[in-house]
C-alpha positions as CSV (number, residue, x, y, z in Angstrom):
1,X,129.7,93.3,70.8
2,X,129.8,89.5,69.4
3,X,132.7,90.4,68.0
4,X,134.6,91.3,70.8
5,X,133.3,88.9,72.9
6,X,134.7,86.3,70.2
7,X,137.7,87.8,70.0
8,X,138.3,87.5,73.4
9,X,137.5,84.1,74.0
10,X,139.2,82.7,70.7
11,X,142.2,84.9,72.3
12,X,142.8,83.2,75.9
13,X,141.8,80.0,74.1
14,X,145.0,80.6,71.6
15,X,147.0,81.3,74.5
16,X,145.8,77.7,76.4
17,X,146.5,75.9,73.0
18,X,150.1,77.5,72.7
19,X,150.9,76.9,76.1
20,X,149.8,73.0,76.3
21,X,151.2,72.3,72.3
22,X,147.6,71.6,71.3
23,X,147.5,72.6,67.7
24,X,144.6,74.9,66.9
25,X,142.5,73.6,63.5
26,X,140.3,76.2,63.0
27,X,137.2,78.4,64.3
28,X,133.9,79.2,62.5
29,X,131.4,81.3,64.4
30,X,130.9,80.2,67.5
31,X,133.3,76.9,67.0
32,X,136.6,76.4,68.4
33,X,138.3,73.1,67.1
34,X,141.8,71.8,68.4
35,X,143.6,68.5,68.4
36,X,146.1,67.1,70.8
37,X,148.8,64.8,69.7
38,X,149.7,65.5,66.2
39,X,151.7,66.7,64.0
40,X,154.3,64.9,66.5
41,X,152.8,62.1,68.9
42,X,152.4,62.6,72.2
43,X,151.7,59.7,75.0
44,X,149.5,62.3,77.2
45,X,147.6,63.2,74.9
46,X,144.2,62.8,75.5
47,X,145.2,64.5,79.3
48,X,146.5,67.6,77.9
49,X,143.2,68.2,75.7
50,X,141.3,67.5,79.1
51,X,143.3,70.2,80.7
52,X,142.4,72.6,77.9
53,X,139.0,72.0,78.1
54,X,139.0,72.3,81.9
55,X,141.2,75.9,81.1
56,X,138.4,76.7,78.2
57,X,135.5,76.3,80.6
58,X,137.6,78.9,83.8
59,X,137.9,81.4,80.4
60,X,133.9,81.0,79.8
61,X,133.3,81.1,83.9
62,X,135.6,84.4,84.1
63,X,133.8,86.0,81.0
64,X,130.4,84.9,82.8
65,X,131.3,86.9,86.3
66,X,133.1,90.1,84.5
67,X,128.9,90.7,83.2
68,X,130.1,92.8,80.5
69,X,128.6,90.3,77.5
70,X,125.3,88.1,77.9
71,X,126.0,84.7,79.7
72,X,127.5,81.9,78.0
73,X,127.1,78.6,77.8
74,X,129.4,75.4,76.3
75,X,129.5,72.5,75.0
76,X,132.8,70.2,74.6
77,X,133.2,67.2,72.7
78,X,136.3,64.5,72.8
79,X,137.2,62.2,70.9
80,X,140.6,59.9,71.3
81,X,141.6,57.1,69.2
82,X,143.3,56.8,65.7
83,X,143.9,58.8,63.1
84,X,144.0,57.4,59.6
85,X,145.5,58.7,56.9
86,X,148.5,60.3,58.7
């Protein structure tokens, strides 16, 4: 099911944003939002949310060949620079 198929993604991606300290912000739906870098600064940064998106699109690419759901398709969006406010 959807579901499931969520589930699993949202799962492995979890694992990829523990594992790199990228702090998940939330997920609605189909939407998976993260941020590199804060609470505590980082100087790489912007590389380790480029290695997480490279590692989110192998998890789509496994899901694709294990045929059990429909195929899926991404879209990834980066933005580095300031944060204001913090």
């Amino acid at each position: 099911t959807l579901v499931e198929m969520l589930n699993h993604l949202y799962s492995s991606f979890d694992k990829i944003t523990d594992d790199l300290k990228i702090e998940k912000i939330k997920s609605i739906g189909d939407s998976y939002e993260c941020i590199s870098g804060l609470p505590s600064n980082a100087e790489n940064h912007a590389e380790v949310m480029i290695q997480a998106c490279f590692k989110f699109v192998d998890i789509i690419h496994a899901t694709n060949s294990m045929k059990k759901y429909p195929p899926l398709h991404c879209r990834i969006g980066v933005h580095s620079g300031p944060v204001f406010g913090m």
